[in-house]
C-alpha positions, 0 to 999 in steps of 0.5 A: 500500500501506498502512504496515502492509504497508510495516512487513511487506515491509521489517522496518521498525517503522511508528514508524520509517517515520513518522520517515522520512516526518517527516524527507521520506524518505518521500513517500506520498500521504495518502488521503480518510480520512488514511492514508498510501498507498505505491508499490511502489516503497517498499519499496526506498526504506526498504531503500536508506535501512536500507542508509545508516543502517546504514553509520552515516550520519544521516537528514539527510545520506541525505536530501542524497542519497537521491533521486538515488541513487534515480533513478541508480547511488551513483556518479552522485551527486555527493553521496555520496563526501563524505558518506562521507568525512565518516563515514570521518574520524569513524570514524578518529577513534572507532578512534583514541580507542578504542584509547587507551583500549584502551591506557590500560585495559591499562596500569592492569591490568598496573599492578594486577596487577604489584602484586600480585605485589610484595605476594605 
C-alpha cells in the first residue's frame, strides 16, 4: 500500500509517517518510480508506535524497542520496563514541580486577596 492509504487506515498525517520512516520506524520498500510501498502489516506498526508516543515516550527510545515488541508480547522485551521507568521518574518529577507551583500560585492569591480585605 501506498502512504496515502497508510495516512487513511491509521489517522496518521503522511508528514508524520515520513518522520517515522526518517527516524527507521518505518521500513517500506521504495518502488521503480520512488514511492514508498507498505505491508499490511503497517498499519499496526504506526498504531503500536501512536500507542508509545502517546504514553509520552520519544521516537528514539520506541525505536530501542519497537521491533521486538513487534515480533513478541511488551513483556518479552527486555527493553521496555526501563524505558518506562525512565518516563515514570520524569513524570514524578513534572507532578512534583507542578504542584509547587500549584502551591506557590495559591499562596500569592490568598496573599492578594487577604489584602484586600485589610484595605476594605
Amino acid at each position: 500500500m501506498r502512504i496515502g492509504e497508510l495516512a487513511d487506515r491509521t489517522g496518521v498525517s503522511i508528514r508524520s509517517l515520513r518522520y517515522y520512516d526518517k527516524q527507521g520506524l518505518l521500513s517500506p520498500i521504495r518502488s521503480d518510480n520512488g514511492y514508498r510501498e507498505y505491508s499490511p502489516l503497517a498499519v499496526e506498526q504506526v498504531q503500536t508506535i501512536q500507542l508509545y508516543l502517546n504514553l509520552g515516550l520519544s521516537t528514539e527510545q520506541i525505536a530501542g524497542f519497537l521491533h521486538c515488541v513487534l515480533k513478541n508480547k511488551e513483556a518479552f522485551c527486555a527493553e521496555v520496563l526501563p524505558v518506562y521507568r525512565q518516563k515514570l521518574t520524569e513524570i514524578e518529577a513534572q507532578i512534583h514541580l507542578l504542584n509547587n507551583i500549584k502551591l506557590n500560585l495559591e499562596e500569592r492569591i490568598q496573599s492578594i486577596l487577604d489584602e484586600r480585605n485589610d484595605i476594605q
